[in-house]
Structures are given as structure tokens and as C-alpha cells.
VOPAGU-2260 file (C-alpha; in pm, 1 decimal, decimal comma):
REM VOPAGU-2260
SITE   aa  ch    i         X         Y         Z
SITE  UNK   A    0    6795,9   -1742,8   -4716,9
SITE  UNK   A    1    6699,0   -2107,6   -4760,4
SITE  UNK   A    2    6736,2   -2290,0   -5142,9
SITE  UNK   A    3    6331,8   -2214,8   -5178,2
SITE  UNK   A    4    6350,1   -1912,0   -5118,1
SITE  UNK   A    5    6601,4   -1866,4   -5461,6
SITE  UNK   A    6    6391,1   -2059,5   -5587,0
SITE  UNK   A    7    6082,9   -1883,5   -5539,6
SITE  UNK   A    8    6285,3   -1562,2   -5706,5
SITE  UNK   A    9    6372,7   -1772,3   -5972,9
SITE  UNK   A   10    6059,2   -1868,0   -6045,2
SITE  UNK   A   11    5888,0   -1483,2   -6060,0
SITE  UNK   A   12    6200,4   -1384,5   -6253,7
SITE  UNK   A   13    6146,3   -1662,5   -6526,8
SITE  UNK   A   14    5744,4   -1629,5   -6557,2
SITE  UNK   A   15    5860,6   -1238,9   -6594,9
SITE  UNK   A   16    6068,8   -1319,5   -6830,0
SITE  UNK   A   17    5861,4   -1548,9   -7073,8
SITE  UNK   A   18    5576,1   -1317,9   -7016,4
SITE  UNK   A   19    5752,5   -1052,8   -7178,5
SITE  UNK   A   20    5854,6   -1264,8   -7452,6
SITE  UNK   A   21    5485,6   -1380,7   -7513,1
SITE  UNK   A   22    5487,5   -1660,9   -7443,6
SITE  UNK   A   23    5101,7   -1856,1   -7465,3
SITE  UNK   A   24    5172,9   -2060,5   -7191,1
SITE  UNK   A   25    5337,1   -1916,7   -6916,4
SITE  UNK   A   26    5079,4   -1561,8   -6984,3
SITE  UNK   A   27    4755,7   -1810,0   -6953,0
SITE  UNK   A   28    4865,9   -1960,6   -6628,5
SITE  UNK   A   29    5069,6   -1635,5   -6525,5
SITE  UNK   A   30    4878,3   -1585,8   -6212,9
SITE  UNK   A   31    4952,6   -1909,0   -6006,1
SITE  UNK   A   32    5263,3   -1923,3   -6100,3
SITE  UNK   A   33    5407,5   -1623,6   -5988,0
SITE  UNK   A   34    5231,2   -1680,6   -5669,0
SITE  UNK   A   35    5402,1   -1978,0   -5637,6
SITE  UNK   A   36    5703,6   -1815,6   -5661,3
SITE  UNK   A   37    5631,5   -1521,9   -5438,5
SITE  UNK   A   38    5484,0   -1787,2   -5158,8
SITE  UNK   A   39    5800,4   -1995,9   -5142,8
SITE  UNK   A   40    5991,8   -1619,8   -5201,5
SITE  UNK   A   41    5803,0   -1490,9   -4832,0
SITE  UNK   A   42    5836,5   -1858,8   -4678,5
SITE  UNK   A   43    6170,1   -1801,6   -4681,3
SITE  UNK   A   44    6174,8   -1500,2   -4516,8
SITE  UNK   A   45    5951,0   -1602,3   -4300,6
SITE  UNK   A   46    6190,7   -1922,7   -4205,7
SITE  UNK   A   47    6472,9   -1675,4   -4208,1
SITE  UNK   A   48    6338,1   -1430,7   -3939,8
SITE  UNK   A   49    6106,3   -1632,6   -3743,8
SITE  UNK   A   50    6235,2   -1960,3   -3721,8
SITE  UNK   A   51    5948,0   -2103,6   -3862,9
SITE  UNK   A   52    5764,4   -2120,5   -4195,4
SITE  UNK   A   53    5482,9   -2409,4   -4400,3
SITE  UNK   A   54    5786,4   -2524,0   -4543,6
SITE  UNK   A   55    6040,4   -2620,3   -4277,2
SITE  UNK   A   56    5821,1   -2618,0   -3978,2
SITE  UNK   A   57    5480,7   -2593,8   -4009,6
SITE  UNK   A   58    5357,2   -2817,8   -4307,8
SITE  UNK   A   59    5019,5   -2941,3   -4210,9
SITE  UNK   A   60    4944,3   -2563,6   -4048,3
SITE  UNK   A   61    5057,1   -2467,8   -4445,2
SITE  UNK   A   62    4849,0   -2754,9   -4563,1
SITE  UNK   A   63    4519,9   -2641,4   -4382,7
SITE  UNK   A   64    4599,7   -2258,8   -4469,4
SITE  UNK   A   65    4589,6   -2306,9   -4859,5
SITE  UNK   A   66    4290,6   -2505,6   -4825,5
SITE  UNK   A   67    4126,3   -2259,9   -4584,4
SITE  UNK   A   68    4246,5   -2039,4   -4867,7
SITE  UNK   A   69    4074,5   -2224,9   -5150,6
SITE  UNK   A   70    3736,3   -2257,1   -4952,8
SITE  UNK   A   71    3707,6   -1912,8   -4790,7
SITE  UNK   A   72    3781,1   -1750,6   -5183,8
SITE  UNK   A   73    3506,9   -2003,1   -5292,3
SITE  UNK   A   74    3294,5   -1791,9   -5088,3
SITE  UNK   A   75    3352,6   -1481,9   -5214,9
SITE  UNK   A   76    3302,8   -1661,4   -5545,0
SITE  UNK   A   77    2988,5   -1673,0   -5429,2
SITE  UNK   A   78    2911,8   -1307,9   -5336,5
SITE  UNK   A   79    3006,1   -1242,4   -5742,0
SITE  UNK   A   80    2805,8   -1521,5   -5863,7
SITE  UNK   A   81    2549,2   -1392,9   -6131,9
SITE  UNK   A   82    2251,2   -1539,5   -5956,4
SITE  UNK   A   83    2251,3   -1335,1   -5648,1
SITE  UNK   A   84    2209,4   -1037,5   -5934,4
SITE  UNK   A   85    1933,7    -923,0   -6166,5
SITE  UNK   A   86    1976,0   -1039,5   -6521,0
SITE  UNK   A   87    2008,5   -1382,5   -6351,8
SITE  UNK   A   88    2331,2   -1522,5   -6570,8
SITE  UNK   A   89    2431,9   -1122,4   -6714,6
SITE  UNK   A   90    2788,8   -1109,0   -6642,9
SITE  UNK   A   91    2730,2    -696,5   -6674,1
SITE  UNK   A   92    2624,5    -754,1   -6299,4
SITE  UNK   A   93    2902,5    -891,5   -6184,9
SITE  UNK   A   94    3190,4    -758,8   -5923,1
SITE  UNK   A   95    3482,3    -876,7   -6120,1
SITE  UNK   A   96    3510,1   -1109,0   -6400,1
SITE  UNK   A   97    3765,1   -1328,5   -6572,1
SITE  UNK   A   98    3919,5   -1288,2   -6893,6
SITE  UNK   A   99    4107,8   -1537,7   -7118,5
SITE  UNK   A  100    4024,4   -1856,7   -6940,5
SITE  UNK   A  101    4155,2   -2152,0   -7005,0
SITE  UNK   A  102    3899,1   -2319,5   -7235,3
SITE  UNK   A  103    3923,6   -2682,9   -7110,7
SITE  UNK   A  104    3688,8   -2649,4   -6805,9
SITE  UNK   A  105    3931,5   -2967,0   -6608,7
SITE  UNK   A  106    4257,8   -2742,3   -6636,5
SITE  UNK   A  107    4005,5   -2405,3   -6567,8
SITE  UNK   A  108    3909,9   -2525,9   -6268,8
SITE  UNK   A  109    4263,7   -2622,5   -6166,1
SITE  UNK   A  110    4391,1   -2291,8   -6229,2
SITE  UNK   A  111    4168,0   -2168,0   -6013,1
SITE  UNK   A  112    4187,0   -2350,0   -5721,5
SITE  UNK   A  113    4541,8   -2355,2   -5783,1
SITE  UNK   A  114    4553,5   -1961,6   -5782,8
SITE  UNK   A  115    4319,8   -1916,2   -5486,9
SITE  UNK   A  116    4495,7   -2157,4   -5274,0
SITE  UNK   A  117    4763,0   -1910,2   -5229,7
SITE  UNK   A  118    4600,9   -1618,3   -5119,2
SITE  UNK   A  119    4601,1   -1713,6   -4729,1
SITE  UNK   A  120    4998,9   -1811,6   -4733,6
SITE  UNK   A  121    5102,2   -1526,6   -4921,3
SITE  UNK   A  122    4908,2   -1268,5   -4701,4
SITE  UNK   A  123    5008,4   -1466,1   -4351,2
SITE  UNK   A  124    5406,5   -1534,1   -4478,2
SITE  UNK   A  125    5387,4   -1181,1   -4590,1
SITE  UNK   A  126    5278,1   -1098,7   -4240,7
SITE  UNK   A  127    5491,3   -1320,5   -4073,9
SITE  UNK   A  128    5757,5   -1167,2   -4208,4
SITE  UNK   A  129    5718,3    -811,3   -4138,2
SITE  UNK   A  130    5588,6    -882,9   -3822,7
SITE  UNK   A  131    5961,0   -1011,0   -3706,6
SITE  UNK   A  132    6114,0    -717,3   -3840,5
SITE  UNK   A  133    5924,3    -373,2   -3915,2
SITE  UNK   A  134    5690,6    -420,5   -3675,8
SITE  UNK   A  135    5848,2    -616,8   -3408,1
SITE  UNK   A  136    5867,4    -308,0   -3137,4
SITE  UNK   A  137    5489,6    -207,6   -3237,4
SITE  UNK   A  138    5293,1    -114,1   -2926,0
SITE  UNK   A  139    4975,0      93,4   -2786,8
SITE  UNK   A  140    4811,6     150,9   -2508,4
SITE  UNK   A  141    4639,2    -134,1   -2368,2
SITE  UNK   A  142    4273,2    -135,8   -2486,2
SITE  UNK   A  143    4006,0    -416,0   -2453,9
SITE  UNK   A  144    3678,7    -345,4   -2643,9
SITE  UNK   A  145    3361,6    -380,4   -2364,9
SITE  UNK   A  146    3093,2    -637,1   -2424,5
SITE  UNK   A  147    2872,5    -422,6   -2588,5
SITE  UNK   A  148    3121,8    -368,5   -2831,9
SITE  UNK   A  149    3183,5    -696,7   -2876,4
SITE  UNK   A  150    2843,2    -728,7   -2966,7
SITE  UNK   A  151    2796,6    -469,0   -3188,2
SITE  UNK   A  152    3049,6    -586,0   -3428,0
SITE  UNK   A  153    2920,2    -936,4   -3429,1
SITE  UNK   A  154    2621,9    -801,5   -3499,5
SITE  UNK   A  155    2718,0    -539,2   -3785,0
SITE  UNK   A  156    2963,3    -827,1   -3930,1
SITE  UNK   A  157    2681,1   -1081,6   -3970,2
SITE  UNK   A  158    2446,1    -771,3   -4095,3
SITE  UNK   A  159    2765,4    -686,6   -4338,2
SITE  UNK   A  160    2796,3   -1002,9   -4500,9
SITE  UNK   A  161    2411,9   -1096,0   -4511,6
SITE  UNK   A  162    2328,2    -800,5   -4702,5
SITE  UNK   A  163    2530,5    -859,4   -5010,2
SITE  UNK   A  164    2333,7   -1137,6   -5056,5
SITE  UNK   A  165    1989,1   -1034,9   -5040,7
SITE  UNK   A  166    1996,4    -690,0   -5191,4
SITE  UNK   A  167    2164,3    -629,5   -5518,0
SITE  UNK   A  168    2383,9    -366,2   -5543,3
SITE  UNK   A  169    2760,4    -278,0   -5641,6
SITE  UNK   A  170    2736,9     -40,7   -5373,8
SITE  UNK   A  171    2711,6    -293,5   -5111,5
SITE  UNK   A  172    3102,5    -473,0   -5201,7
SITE  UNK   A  173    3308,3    -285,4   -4935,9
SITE  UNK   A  174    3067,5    -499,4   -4675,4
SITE  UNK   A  175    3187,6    -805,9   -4829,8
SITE  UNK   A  176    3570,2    -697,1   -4720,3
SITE  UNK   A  177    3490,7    -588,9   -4377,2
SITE  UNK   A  178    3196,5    -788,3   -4267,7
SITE  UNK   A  179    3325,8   -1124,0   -4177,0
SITE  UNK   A  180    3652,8    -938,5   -3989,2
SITE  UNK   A  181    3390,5    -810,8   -3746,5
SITE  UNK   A  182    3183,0   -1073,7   -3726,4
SITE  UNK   A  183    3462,8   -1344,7   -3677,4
SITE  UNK   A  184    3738,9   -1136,7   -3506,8
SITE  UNK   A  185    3535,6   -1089,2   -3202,2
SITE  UNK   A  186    3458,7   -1440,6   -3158,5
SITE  UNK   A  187    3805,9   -1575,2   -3216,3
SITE  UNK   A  188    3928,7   -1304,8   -2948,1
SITE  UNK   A  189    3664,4   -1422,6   -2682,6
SITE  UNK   A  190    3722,2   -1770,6   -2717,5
SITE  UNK   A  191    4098,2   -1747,4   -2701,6
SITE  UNK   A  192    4259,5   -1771,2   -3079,2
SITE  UNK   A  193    4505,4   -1567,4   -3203,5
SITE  UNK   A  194    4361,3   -1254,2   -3276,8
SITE  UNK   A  195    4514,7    -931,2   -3278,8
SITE  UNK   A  196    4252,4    -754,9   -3079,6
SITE  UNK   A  197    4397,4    -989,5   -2790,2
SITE  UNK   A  198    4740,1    -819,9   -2866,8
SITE  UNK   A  199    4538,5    -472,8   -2837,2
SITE  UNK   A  200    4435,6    -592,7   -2491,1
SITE  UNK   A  201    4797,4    -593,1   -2375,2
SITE  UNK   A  202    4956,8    -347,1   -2586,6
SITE  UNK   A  203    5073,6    -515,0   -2876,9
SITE  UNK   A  204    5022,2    -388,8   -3211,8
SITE  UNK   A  205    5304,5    -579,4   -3405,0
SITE  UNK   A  206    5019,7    -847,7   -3568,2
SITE  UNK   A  207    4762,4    -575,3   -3665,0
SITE  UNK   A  208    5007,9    -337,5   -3821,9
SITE  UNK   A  209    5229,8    -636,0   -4028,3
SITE  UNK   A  210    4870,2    -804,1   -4137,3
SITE  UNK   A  211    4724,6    -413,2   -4250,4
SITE  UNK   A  212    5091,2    -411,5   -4435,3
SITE  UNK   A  213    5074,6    -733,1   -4557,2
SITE  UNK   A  214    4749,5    -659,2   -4731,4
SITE  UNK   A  215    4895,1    -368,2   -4930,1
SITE  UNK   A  216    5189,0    -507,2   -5053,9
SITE  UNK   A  217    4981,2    -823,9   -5152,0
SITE  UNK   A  218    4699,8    -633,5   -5292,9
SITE  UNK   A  219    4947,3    -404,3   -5541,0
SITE  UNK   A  220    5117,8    -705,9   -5632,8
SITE  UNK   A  221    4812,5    -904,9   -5779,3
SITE  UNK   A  222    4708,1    -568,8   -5925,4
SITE  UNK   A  223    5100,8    -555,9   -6061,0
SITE  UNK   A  224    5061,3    -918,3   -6180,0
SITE  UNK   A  225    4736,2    -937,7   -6300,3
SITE  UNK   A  226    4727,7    -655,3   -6559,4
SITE  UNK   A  227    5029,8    -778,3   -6780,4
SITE  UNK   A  228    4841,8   -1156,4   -6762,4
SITE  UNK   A  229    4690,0   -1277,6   -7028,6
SITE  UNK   A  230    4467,0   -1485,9   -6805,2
SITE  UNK   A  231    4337,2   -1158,9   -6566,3
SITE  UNK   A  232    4025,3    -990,7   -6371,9
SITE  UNK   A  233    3895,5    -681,4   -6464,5
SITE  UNK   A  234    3627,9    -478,3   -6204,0
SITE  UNK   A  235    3291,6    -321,2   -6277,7
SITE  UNK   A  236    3229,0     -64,3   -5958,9
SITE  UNK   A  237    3012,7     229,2   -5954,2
SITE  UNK   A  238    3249,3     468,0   -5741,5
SITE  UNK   A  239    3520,2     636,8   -5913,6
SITE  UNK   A  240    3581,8     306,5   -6112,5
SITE  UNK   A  241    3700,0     485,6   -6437,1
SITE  UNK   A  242    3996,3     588,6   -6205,2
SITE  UNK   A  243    4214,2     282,9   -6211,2
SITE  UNK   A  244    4573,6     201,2   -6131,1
SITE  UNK   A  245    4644,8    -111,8   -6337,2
SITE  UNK   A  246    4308,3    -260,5   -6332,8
SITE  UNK   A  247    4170,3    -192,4   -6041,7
SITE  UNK   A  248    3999,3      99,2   -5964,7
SITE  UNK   A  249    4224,8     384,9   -5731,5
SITE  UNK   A  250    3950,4     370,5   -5412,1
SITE  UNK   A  251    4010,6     -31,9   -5402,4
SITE  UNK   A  252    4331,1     -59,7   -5294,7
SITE  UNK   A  253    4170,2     116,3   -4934,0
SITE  UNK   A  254    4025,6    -257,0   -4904,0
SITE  UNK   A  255    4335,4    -461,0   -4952,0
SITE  UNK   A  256    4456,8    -400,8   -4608,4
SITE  UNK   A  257    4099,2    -511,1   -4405,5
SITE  UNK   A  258    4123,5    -776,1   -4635,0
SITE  UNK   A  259    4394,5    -952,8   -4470,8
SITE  UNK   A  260    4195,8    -892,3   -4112,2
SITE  UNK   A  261    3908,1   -1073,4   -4272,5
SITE  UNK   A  262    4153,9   -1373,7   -4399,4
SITE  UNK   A  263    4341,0   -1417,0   -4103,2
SITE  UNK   A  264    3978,0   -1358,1   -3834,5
SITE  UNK   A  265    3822,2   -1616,8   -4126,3
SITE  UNK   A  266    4109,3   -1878,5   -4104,7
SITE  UNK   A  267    4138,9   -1882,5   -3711,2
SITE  UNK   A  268    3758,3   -1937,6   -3688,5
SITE  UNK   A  269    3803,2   -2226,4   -3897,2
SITE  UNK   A  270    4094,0   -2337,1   -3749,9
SITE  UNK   A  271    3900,5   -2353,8   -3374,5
SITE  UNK   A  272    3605,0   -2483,5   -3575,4
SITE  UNK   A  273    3806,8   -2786,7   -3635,1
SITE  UNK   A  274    3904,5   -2852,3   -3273,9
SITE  UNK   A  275    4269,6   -2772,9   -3316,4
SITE  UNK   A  276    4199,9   -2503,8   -3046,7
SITE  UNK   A  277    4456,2   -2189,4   -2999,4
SITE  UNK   A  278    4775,3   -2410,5   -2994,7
SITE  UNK   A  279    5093,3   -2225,4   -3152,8
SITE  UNK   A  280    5004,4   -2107,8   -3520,7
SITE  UNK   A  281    5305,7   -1940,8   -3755,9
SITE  UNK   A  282    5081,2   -1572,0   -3722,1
């Protein structure tokens, strides 16, 4: 494994380490710091079994990933904002909320974009990864959704992540973790990007089953993470959300592995947005 790779280990073991002995620092900024560490960890791996990783091959596709990273979280910012609830600013209504924030709002905001930025990397890398190894021999039977399936899921996608917005209820979050996957997925697939329904179409199901993995293992590990931090997240859901494994409630985990869909659908759309058309991405 390449030096950054040992690195990234090092750095999760340390922040473990001066967690546990309390220290105010290292617990306040816990959470993009282990990240770090887990990103450089997986970009290793990634370099290691793919030939290719942000690091050592692919810097300004790694550059444009954490930023797609940072806006697209933005967004689901957004969805939790207290405005789009009743109450206005009551922080009762919201999804999810932040505890122990930094207090300086400069060095707040910087450990938040910080923290969101590696999201994207650490769910691709992760992906990446397995897809060279676990999944590598993964395969179907060919299947190619028809046009009016297509359509369908464009069309429940764009209903999905509308309706968040204009009707306020905590029942309506699942649709935030789903909707854009259909409504973007779709798209990318008919207009050539990578997208793992293409690899459906021809029998391949290595991307779809190491992106569904790659959202588990990511989503217990910020679970992991964020409950010993002293900078964390705590959820306010109306089903089964007294039920909780670390802080998240147990039926939340279920939308971990979609998740990743939506990131990697959500990054590819943005990615042709931008003109750099289908070219040869990492995942």
C-alpha cells in the first residue's frame, strides 16, 4: 500500500487515540479528521487495486468530486433548513441537527465544508475499491429498462425531491435519499455517463453492488464516528426513531446504501453538466 495510505491509518488511529483521552481539540473537529484519514486510507486501496486513485492519478477528477461533494451536501442542507418547516426558525422541526459547534462562525463554517467535502471520495474510493475485488465477477442478466420506464422514474425522482420542499413532514425524508437517484440516474444512462444501469444493460452488476456496499460501510462508519464526537448530529424521525444504533435510528441505515446511488447519479450529472462528457472517470 502506498505511504498515504499509512498515513491515512495513522491518522484515524491518532484522532482515536486523543479522543479517548479527551482531548478538546481533536473531539470538536473529530469528524473531518477521521475522514481525512479514512479518504487517503480507501485512496490507497483504491491505487493499490485499480491502478488509479485522486491521489496518484486522478487529481483534478478528486478535485471536482470533493467539491461536487461540498455543493450537492449543501443541498441537502437545504432540505433540513428550518424555513421549509413550521415554527419558521424551531430547530424541533428539523431532520438532524448539530451539536457542540464550534462557536467562531469562520472556523464553523470551515468544519463544515471541510467535513462535507469528503463524503463523495469516501463513498466512490470506497466503491472503487470493492468494485476491483468483491465484486469484480458480479453479473446478471442483461436488462435495459423501456422508455416508459425511463420516464416514470424521471418523473417520480423530480416528484420525490419536489415534495420535501413544499409539504412539511418528517415522513417525507426517505424521498430526499431516493429521489434525485431516479431522477438523475436515468438521464446520465441515456445520455451516455457512467451509470450503472448501463452496466445492467450488458450484464454487469460489479458498480451497483460495490456502490450499495460502499454506502453501508460508509454509513456505519459516520454513525461509528459520530456518536463518540464531541462535535456530532443527532436525528429527530417519527418512525421507530427511539430505536437507535449509535445515534441514528435502526430503520436509517436501509438508506445509506441508495444514498451512494444518489451521490454517484448526482455527481455524473454534474460532471456532463460541465461539458467534461463521459470520458474515463475512477467509478
Amino acid at each position: 500500500m502506498r505511504a498515504h495510505g499509512w498515513a491515512g491509518l495513522g491518522i484515524v488511529g491518532v484522532a482515536e487515540i486523543l479522543l479517548a483521552a479527551r482531548d478538546p481539540t481533536v473531539a470538536g473537529w473529530f469528524t473531518p479528521i477521521v475522514w481525512t484519514g479514512y479518504v487517503l486510507f480507501v485512496d490507497a486501496l483504491a491505487a493499490r487495486f485499480t491502478g488509479r486513485s485522486y491521489l496518484t492519478t486522478d487529481r483534478a477528477e478528486g478535485v471536482l468530486v470533493a467539491l461536487a461533494s461540498l455543493g450537492c451536501w449543501w443541498l441537502f442542507e437545504l432540505y433540513n433548513a428550518p424555513r421549509f418547516w413550521r415554527g419558521g426558525a424551531d430547530a424541533a422541526g428539523l431532520w438532524w441537527r448539530y451539536h457542540g459547534l464550534e462557536p467562531n462562525l469562520f472556523l464553523r463554517r470551515v468544519g463544515y465544508d471541510w467535513s462535507f467535502a469528503t463524503i463523495f471520495p469516501a463513498l466512490f474510493l470506497t466503491a472503487a475499491a470493492l468494485r476491483a475485488t468483491v465484486f469484480s465477477d458480479a453479473r446478471v442478466g442483461p436488462w435495459r429498462p423501456s422508455p416508459r420506464a425511463f420516464r416514470l422514474a424521471v418523473v417520480t425522482g423530480a416528484v420525490s425531491v419536489t415534495l420535501p420542499l413544499a409539504v412539511v413532514s418528517a415522513w417525507l425524508v426517505p424521498l430526499v435519499w431516493v429521489g434525485w437517484a431516479l431522477l438523475l440516474e436515468p438521464l446520465n444512462c441515456r445520455r451516455g455517463r457512467p451509470s450503472w444501469l448501463a452496466d445492467i444493460a450488458i450484464g454487469d452488476a460489479s458498480r451497483l453492488l460495490a456502490l450499495l456496499a460502499s454506502g453501508a460501510i460508509c454509513g456505519v462508519l459516520w454513525e461509528f464516528w459520530n456518536y463518540w464526537a464531541a462535535t456530532r448530529w443527532t436525528y429527530a424521525v417519527p418512525y421507530l426513531g427511539g430505536i437507535k444504533i449509535f445515534e441514528m435510528p435502526v430503520l436509517g441505515y436501509l438508506g445509506f446504501p441508495p444514498f451512494a446511488l444518489e451521490s454517484y447519479a448526482m455527481y455524473h450529472w454534474l460532471r456532463g453538466s460541465l461539458g467534461r462528457g463521459p470520458g474515463a472517470p475512477m467509478l
